[in-house]
C-alpha positions as CSV (number, residue, x, y, z in Angstrom):
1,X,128.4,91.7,71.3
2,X,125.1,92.6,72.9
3,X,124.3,91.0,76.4
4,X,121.1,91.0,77.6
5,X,119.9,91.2,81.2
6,X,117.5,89.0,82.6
7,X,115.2,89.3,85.6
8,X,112.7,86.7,87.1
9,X,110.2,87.2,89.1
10,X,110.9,87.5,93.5
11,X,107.6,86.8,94.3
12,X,106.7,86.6,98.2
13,X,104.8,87.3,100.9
14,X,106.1,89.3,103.7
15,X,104.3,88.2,107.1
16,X,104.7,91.2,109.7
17,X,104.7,89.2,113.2
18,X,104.4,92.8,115.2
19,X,101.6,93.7,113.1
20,X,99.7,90.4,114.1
21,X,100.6,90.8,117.7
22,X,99.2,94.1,117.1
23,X,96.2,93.3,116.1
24,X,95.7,90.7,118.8
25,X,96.1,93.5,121.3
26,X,93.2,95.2,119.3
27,X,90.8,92.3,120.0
28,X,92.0,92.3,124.0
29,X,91.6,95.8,123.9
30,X,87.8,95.2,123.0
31,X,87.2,92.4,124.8
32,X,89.1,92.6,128.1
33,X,87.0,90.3,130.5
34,X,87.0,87.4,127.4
35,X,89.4,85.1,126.8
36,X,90.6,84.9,123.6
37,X,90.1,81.8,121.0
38,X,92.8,82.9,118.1
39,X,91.6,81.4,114.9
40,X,94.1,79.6,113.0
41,X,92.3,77.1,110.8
42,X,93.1,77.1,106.7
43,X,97.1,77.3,107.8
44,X,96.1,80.5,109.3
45,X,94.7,82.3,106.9
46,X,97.7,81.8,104.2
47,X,99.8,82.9,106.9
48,X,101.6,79.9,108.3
49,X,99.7,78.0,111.0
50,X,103.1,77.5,113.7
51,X,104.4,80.9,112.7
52,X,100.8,82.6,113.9
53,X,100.5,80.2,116.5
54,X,103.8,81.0,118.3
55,X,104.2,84.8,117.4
56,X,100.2,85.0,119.6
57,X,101.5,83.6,122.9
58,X,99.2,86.3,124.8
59,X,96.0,84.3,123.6
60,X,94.2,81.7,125.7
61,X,94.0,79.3,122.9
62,X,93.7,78.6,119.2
63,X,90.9,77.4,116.8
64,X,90.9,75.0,113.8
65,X,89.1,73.5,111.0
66,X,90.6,69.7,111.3
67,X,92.0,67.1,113.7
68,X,95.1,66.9,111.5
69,X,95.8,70.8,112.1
70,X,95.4,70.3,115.7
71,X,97.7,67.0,116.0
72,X,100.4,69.0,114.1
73,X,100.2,72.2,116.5
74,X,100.3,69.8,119.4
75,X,103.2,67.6,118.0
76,X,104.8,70.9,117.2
77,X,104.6,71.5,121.4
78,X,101.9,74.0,121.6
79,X,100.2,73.3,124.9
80,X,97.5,75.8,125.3
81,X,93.8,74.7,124.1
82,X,93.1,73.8,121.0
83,X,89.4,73.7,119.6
84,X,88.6,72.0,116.7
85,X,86.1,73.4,114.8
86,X,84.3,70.5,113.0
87,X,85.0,67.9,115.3
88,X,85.3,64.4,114.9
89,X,83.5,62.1,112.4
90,X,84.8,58.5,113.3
91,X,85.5,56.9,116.2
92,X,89.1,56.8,115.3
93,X,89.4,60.7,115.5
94,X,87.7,60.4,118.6
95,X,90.5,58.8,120.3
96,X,92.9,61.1,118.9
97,X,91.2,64.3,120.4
98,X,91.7,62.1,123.7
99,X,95.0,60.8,123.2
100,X,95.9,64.3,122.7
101,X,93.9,66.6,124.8
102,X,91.8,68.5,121.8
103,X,88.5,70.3,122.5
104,X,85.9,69.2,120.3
105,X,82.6,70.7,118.9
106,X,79.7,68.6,119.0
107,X,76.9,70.1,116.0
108,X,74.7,66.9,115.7
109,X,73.3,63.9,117.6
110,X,75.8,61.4,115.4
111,X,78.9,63.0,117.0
112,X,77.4,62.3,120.7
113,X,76.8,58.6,119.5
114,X,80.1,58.0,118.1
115,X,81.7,59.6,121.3
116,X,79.2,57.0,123.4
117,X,80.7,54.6,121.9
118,X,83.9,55.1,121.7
119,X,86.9,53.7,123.9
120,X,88.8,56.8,125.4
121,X,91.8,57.0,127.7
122,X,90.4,60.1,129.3
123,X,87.6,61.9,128.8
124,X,87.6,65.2,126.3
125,X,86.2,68.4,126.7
126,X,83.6,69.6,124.5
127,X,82.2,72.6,123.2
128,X,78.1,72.3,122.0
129,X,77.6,74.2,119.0
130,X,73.5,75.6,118.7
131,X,72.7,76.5,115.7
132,X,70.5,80.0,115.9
133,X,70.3,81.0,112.7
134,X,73.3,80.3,110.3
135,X,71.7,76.6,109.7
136,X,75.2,75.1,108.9
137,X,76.5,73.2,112.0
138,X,74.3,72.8,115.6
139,X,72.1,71.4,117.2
140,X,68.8,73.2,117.0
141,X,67.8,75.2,120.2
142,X,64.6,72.9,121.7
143,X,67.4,69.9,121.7
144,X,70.3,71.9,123.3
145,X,69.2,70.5,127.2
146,X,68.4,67.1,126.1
147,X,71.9,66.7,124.4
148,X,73.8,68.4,127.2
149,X,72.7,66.1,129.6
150,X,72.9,63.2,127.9
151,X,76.8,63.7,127.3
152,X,77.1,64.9,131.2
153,X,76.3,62.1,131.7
154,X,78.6,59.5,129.7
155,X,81.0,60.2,131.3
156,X,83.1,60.6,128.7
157,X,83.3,64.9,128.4
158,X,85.0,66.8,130.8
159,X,82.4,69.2,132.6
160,X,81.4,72.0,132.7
161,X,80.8,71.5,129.0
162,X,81.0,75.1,126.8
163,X,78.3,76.3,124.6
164,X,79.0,78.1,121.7
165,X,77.0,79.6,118.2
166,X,78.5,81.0,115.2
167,X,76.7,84.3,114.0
168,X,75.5,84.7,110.3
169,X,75.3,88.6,109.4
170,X,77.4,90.3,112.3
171,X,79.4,91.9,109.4
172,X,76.3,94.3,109.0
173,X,75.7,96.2,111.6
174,X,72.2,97.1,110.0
175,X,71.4,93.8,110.0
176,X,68.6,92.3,113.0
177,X,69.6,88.8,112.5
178,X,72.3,89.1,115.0
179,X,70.6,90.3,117.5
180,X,67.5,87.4,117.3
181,X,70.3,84.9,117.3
182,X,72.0,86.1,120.2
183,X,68.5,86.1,122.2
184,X,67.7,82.7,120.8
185,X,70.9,81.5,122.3
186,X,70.4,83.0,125.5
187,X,67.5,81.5,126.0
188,X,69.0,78.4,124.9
189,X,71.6,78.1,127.2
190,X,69.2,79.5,130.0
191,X,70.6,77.6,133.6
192,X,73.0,75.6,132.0
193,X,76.7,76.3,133.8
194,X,79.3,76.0,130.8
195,X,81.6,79.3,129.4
196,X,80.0,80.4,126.6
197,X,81.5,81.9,123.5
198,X,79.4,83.6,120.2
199,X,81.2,86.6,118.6
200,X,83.6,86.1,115.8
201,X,86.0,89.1,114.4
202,X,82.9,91.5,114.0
203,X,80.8,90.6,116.9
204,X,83.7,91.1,118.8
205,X,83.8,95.1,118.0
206,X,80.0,95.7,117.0
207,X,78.2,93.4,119.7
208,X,80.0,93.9,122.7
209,X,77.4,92.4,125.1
210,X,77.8,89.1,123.1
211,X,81.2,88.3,123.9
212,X,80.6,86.3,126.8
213,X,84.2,84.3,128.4
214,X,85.2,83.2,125.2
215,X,86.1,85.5,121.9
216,X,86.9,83.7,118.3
217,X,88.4,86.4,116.6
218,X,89.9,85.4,113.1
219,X,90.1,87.8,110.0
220,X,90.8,90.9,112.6
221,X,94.0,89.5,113.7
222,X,95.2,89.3,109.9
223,X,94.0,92.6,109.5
224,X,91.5,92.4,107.4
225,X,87.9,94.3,107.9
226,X,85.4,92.3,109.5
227,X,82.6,94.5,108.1
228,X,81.0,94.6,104.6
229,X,82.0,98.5,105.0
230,X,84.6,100.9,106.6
231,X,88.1,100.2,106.5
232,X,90.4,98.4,108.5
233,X,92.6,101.1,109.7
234,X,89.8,103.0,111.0
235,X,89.8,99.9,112.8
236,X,93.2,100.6,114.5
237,X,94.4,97.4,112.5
238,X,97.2,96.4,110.6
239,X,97.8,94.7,107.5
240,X,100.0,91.4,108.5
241,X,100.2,90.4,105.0
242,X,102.2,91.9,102.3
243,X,102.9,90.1,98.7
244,X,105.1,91.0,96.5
245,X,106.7,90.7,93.2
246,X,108.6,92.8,91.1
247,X,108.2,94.0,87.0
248,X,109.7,91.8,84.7
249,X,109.2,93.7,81.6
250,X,108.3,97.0,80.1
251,X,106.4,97.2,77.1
252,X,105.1,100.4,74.7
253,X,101.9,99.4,73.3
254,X,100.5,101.3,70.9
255,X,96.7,102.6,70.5
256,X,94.1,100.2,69.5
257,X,97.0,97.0,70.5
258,X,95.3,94.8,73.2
259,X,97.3,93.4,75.9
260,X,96.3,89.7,77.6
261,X,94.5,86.6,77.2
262,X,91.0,87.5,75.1
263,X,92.0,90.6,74.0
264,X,89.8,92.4,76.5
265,X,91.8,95.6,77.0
266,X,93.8,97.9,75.1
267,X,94.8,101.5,75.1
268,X,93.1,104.3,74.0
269,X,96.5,105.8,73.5
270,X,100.3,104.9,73.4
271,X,100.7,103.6,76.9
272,X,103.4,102.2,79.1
273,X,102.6,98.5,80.6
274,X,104.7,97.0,83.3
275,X,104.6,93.2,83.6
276,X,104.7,91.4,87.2
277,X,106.0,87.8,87.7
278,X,102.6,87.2,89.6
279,X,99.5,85.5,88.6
280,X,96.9,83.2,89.5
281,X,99.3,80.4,90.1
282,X,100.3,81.9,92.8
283,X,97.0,83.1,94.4
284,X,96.4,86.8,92.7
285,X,92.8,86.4,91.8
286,X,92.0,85.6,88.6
287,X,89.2,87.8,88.3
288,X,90.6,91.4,89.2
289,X,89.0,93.4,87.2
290,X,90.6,96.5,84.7
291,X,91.5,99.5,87.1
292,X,92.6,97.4,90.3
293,X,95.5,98.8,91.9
294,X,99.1,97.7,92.1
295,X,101.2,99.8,94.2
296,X,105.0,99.8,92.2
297,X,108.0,102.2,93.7
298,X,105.4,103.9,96.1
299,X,102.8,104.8,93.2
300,X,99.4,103.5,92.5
301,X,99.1,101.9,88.7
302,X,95.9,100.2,87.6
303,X,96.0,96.1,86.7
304,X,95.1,95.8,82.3
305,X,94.3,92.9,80.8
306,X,93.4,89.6,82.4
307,X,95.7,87.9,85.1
308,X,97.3,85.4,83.4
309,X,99.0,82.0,85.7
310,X,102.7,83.5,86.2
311,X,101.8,87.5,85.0
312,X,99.6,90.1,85.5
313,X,100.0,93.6,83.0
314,X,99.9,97.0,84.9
315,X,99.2,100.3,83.0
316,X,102.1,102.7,84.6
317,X,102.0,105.6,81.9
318,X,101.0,108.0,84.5
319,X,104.1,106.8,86.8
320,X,107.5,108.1,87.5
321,X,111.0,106.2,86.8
322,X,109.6,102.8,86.5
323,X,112.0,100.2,85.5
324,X,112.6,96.3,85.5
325,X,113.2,95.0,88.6
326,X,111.0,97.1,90.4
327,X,109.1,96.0,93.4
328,X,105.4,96.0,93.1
329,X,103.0,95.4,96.1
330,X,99.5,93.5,95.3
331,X,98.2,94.1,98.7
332,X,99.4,95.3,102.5
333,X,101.2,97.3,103.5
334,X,100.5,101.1,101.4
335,X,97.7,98.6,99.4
336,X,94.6,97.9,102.0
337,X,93.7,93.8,100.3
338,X,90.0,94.8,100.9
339,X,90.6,97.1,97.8
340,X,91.6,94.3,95.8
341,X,89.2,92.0,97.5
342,X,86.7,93.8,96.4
343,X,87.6,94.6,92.6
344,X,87.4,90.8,92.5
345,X,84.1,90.5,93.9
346,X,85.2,88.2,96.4
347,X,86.6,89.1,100.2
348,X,89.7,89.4,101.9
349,X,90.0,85.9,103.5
350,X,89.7,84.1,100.3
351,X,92.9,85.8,98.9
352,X,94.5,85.2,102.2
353,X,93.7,81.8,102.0
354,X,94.7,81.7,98.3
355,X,98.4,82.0,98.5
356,X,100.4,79.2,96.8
357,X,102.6,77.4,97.9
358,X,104.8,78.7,95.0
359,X,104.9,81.6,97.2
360,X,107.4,82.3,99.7
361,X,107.0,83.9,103.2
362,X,109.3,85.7,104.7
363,X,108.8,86.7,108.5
364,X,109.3,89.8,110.0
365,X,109.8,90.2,113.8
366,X,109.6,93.5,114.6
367,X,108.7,96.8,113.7
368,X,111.9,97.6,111.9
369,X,111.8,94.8,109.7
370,X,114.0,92.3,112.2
């Protein structure tokens, strides 16, 4: 009788908590006299939203997208400021940043009519977004006063009211639009009273005369590179994410055989391919291209073939005792996700984001692996 062995795939995501707080000791490092805005939104990157949330008790508050990711951190008894990014769009949602003490940003006129005419229990505090550049959300800079006063006086915003910008290209260091947009808020926000806040993850460490009494740092605390060049590590930061899987097959394919979906790769010799119970199902990108690295049993094996929904194919002819069962890291820890990030033409935060919910995540406490 023959019996066969079978082995499914243990795919997951380990979520190193010391690394994060790490990392969040990084951005106080570089911005001492700021207080820091954590940015949570998108469930924290892929990383859990609570997890994040509770692991970074040293920061001064915590930024979302939505109303809804804000009502669930407060139901969830986190007490410390929460901003919400896109603020409210109905009256309804303006009662609920009252009813439960949320910090809004106003980026348009309609907002500051809605909030006018809205019934509140108490009034909210507000954060005025100027848009200086990006030309997403704001208010443009010649209205700035004019809408400040107005909602000083509705008395309806908690004062002193904060002023705030998002910057475009602060990921280039070479780039002069950061600079123009930090001058055009300055003289924005010349005379007005409020804390101010403008650097995100890369302002933070390239425009230090930006960060003002409020940082928003977001991809840095995940450790991921804020720049369009360099390296995280060189960075002093550390990867918090780490998915895994493990092989689920081994397969000789012969020269001239192609491997995947389309047939778009095959060997130009006899070669060794390792299957992985991961695919695009579960967040890998769909687009890695030939020659992106997969780290299995501490060596570095390049992806083949296109990622499938539940598989990629890794060539590991050139590696040592490989067998099923094997773990195989896609990114983190030994595997910086920038490298992968950017054989998929896309960036680090969108495969963070990307994660399934197929996925497991397991948290780590401490350095050891607690």
């Amino acid at each position: 009788m023959t019996h066969s062995t079978t082995v499914f795939a243990h795919t997951h995501a380990i979520i190193d908590l010391a690394a994060l707080k790490h990392n969040a000791d990084i951005v106080r490092q570089s911005a001492p006299n700021s207080k820091i805005m954590a940015v949570i939104k998108a469930d924290a990157y892929g990383h859990g939203m609570l997890e994040v949330a509770n692991a970074l008790s040293s920061v001064d508050g915590y930024a979302v997208a939505r109303v809804h990711e804000a009502i669930s951190l407060r139901e969830a008894g986190i007490k410390k400021p929460i901003l919400v990014l896109m603020g409210f769009a109905t009256s309804d949602e303006v009662s609920m940043f009252s009813r439960h003490d949320l910090d809004a940003v106003i980026h348009n006129e309609h907002q500051l009519e809605l909030l006018n005419s809205s019934v509140i229990a108490q009034p909210i505090s507000v954060w005025l977004k100027i848009n200086t550049g990006m030309n997403r959300l704001g208010v443009d800079a010649p209205e700035v006063r004019r809408l400040n006063d107005i909602m000083a006086l509705s008395g309806k915003v908690r004062l002193p009211i904060k002023l705030m910008t998002h910057l475009a290209c602060a990921d280039d260091m070479n780039s002069n639009m950061t600079e123009a947009q930090i001058q055009l808020f300055d003289q924005s926000v010349d005379g007005l009273v409020g804390e101010q806040s403008i650097t995100n993850s890369a302002g933070i460490i390239g425009w230090k005369y930006a960060q003002r009494q409020w940082v928003r740092p977001g991809i840095m605390l995940y450790g991921g590179n804020p720049f369009s060049s360099g390296k995280a590590e060189e960075l002093g930061l550390k990867p918090v994410m780490t998915l895994k899987s493990n092989v689920v097959s081994l397969r000789s394919v012969k020269k001239g055989q192609s491997v995947g979906y389309g047939a778009s790769w095959a060997p130009n010799r006899t070669s060794l391919i390792a299957t992985i119970g991961i695919g695009y199902g579960d967040g890998y990108p769909r687009h890695a291209a030939h020659g992106t690295p997969v780290v299995i049993g501490g060596q570095k094996a390049p992806l083949v073939g296109r990622v499938s929904m539940d598989s990629i194919n890794v060539d590991v002819s050139q590696c040592r005792n490989i067998s099923i069962g094997d773990e195989a890291i896609l990114w983190g820890e030994g595997l910086p996700i920038d490298d992968v990030a950017e054989n998929s033409e896309t960036i680090s935060y969108e495969l963070m984001c990307g994660i399934t919910e197929r996925v497991n995540r397991r948290y780590q406490e401490s350095d050891n692996g607690e």
